[in-house]
C-alpha positions as CSV (number, residue, x, y, z in Angstrom):
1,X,36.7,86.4,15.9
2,X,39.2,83.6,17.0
3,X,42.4,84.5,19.3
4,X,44.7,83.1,16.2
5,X,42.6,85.6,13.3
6,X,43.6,88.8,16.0
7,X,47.1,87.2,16.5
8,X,47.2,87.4,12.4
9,X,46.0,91.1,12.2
10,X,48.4,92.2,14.7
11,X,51.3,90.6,13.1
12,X,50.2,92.5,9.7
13,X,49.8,95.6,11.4
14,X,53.3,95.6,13.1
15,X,54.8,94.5,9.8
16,X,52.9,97.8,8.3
17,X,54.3,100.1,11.2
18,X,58.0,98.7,10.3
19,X,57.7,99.7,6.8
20,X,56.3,102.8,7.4
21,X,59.0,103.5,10.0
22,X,57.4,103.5,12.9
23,X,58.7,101.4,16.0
24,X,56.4,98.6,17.4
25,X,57.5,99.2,20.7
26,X,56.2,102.9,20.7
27,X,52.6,101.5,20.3
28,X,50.0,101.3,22.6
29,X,50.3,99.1,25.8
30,X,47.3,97.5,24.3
31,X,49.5,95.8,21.8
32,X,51.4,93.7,24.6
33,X,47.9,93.5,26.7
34,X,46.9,91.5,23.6
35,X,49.3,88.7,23.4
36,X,47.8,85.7,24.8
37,X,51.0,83.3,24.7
38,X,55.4,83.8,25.9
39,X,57.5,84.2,23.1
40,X,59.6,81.3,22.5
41,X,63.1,81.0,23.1
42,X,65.5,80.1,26.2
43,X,64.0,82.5,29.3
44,X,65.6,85.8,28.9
45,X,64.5,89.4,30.6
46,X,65.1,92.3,28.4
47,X,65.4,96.0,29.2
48,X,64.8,97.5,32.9
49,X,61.4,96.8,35.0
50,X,59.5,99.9,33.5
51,X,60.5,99.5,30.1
52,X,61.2,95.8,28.5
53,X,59.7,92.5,28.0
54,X,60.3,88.7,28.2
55,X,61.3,85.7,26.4
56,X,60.3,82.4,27.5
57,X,58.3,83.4,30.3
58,X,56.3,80.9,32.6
59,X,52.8,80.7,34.0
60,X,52.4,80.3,37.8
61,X,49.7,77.5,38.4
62,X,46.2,79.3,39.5
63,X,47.1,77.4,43.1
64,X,49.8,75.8,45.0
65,X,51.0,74.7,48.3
66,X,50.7,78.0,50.3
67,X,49.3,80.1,47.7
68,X,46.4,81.2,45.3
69,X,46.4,83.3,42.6
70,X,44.0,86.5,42.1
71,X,42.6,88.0,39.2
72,X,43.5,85.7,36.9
73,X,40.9,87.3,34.1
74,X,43.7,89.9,33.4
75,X,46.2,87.4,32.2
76,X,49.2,88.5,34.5
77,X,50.3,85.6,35.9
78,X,53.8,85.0,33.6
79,X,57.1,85.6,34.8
80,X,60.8,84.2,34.3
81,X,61.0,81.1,35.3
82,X,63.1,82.4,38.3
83,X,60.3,84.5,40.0
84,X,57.6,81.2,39.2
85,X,60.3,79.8,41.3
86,X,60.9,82.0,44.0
87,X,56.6,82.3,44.9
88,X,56.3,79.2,44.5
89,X,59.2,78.7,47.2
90,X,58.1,81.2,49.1
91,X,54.6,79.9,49.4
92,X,55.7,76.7,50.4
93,X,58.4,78.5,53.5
94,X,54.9,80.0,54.4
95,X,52.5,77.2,54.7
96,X,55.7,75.1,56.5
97,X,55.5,78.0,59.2
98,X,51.6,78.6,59.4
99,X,51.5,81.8,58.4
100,X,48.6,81.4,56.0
101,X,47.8,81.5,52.4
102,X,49.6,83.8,50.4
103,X,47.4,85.8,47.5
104,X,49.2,86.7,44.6
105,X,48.3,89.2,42.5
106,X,50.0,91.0,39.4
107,X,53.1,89.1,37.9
108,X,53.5,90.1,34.0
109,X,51.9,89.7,30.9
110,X,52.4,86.5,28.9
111,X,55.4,88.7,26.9
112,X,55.6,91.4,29.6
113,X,55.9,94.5,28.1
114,X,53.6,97.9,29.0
115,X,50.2,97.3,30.7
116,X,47.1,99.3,29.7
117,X,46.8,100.3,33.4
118,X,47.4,99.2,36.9
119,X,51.0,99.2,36.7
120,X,54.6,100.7,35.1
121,X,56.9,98.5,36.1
122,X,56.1,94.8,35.3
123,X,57.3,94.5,32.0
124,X,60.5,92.3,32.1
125,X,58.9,89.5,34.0
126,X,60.7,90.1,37.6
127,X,58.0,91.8,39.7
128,X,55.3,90.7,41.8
129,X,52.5,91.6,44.1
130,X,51.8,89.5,46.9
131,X,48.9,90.5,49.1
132,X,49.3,91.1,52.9
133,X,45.3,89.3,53.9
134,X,46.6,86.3,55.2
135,X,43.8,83.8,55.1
136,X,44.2,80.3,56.5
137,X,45.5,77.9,53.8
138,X,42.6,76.1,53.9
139,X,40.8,79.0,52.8
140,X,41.3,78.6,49.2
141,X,38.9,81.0,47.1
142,X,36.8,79.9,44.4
143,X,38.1,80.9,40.8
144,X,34.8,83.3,40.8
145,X,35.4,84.5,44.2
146,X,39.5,85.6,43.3
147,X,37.6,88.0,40.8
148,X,36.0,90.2,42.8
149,X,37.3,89.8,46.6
150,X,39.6,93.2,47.5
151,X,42.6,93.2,49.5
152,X,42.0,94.8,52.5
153,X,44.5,98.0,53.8
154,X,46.7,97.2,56.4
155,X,46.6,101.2,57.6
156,X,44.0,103.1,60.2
157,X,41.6,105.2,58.0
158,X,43.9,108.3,58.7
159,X,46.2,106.5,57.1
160,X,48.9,106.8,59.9
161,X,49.1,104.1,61.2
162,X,48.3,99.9,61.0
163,X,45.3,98.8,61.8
164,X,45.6,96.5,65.0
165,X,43.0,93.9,63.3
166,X,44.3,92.9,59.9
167,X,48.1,93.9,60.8
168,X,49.3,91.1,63.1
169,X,53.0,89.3,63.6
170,X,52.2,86.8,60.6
171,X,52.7,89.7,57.8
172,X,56.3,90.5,59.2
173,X,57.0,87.2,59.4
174,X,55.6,86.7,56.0
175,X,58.4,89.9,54.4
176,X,60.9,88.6,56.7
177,X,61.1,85.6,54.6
178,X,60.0,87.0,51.4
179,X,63.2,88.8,51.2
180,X,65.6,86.1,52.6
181,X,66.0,85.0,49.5
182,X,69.1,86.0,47.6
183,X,67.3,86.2,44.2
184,X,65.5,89.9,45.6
185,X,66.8,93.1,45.1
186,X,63.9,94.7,46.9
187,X,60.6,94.5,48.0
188,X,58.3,97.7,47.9
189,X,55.9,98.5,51.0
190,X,53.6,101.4,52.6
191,X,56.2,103.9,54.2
192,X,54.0,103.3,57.3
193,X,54.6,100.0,57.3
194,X,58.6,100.3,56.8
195,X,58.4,103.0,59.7
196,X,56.6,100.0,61.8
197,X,58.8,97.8,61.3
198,X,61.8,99.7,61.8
199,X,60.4,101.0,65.0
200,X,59.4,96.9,65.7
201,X,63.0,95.6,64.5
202,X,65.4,98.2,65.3
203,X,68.9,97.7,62.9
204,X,67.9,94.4,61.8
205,X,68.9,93.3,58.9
206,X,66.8,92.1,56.6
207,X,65.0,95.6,56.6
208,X,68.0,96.4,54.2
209,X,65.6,95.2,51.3
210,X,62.4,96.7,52.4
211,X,61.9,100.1,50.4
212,X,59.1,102.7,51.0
213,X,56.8,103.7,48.1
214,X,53.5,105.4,47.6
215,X,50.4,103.0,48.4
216,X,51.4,99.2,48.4
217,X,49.2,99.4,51.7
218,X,47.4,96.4,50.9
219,X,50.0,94.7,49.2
220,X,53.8,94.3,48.8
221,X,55.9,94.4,45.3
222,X,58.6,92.2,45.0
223,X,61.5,93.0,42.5
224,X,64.2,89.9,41.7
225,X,67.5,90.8,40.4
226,X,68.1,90.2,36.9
227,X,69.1,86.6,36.5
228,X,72.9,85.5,36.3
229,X,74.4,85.9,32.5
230,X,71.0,87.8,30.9
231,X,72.9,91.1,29.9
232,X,70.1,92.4,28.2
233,X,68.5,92.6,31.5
234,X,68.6,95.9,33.6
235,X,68.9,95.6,37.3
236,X,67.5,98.7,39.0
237,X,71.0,100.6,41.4
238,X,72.1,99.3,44.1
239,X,70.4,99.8,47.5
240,X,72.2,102.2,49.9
241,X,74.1,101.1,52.7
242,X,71.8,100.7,56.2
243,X,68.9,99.5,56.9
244,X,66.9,102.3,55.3
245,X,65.1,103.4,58.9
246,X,66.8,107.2,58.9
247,X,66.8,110.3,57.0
248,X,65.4,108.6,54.0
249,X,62.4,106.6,55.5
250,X,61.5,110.4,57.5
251,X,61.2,111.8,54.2
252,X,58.0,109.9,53.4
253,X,56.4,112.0,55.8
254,X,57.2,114.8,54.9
255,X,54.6,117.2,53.3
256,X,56.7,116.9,50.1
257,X,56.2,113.3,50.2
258,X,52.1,113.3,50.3
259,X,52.2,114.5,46.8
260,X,52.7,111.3,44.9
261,X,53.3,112.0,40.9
262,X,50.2,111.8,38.9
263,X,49.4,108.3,37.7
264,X,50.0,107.6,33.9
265,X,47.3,104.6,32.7
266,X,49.7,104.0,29.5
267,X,53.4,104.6,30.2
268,X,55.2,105.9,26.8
269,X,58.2,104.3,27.1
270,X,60.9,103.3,24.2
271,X,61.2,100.0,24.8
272,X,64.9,98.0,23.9
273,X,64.9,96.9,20.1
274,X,64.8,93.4,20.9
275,X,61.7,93.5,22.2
276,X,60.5,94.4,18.5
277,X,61.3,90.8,18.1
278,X,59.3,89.4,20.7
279,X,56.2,91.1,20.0
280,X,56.0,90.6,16.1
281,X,56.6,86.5,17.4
């Protein structure tokens, strides 16, 4: 069955929901997994990280100077044309300062929107992972080869610490610029890995942005602000004051704190009306 047939069937089936009264968005994520192609229109991001979608969106190229792109099969390499930006930057700012080859993972789906599983946040076209393995940028993967490889931890097996042979000076270097960029509100990491780095950096900076979060040991999750004059965007609230190193960053080890929430493969969010439009495209 062609890609344009199921594109067909979906469309009657969301028209069948409206008249029965049901709300597109309220569907499973499955619905948004399944759209192969943006929406078109002018880029705009609608709704908050964890519940919206995207117009317009952009592919990032499977490869580019200072980066590669991972997993590729799970078509979730669209973003606003800002973030395409801003990796593609930021890859660049790496290779300029040999730091190695940055492997990006998750962006968004090609209309954002709920993912079947792997993720809850991702839907407005603003996140994205970035792996912390570092190889040398002349160590470009085979297409084949991004399919299967796995990122490696950057923690001790206890998981209490960073392991001395895959955490090195490059991967602080490598956040340090990630989130000198004024388009980032934040930029998700292990708590064990802020706690190192506040120890490493004490009252700098440009740990303001760094934000503690359950896993992201192998990876970090970058979070843009929403783009200048797109209201129906969401940005998340503003970070607290401080370079998040005290009270806050000790509560991740607490035992309160080793008790993450339990996962949810297929979020059931209400997504913005708009976003009605954008599927049904």
């Amino acid at each position: 069955m062609s890609r344009e047939w199921v594109r067909l069937m979906k469309r009657f089936c969301l028209l069948a929901l409206a008249v029965c009264g049901m709300a597109p968005s309220a569907t499973l994520a499955l619905t948004w997994n399944e759209m192969w192609s943006p929406a078109a229109g002018a880029p705009r991001a609608i709704g908050s990280y964890a519940a919206g979608c995207i117009q317009g969106a952009v592919a990032l190229p499977p490869e580019g100077s200072g980066f590669q792109t991972m997993r590729r099969s799970r078509q979730r390499f669209f973003g606003h044309p800002v973030l395409i930006r801003y990796l593609q930057e930021l890859g660049a700012a790496a290779a300029q300062q040999g730091l190695g080859l940055l492997s990006i993972g998750d962006l968004g789906q090609p209309r954002g929107g709920p993912m079947p599983h792997g993720h809850r946040s991702h839907q407005n076209g603003l996140d994205a992972d970035v792996w912390f393995w570092l190889p040398s940028d002349r160590t470009v993967l085979k297409v084949a080869e991004r399919e299967t490889i796995e990122a490696p931890t950057m923690l001790t097996l206890d998981g209490r610490g960073l392991h001395e042979r895959q955490w090195s000076h490059r991967q602080a270097d490598v956040l340090r610029l990630a989130v000198g960029f004024d388009v980032v509100a934040r930029i998700f990491v292990n708590p064990v890995i802020k706690k190192a780095l506040c120890e490493q950096f004490p009252a700098a900076s440009w740990l303001h942005k760094l934000r503690p979060w359950w896993g992201h040991d192998d990876h970090f999750h970058i979070r843009l602000r929403c783009p200048a004059g797109e209201t129906a965007c969401q940005d998340q609230d503003l970070l607290p004051a401080g370079d998040g190193c005290g009270a806050e960053l000790a509560w991740w080890f607490s035992e309160e704190a080793r008790q993450p929430p339990p996962r949810v493969d297929i979020p059931k969010v209400r997504l913005p009306a708009a976003c009605d439009a954008i599927l049904r495209q």
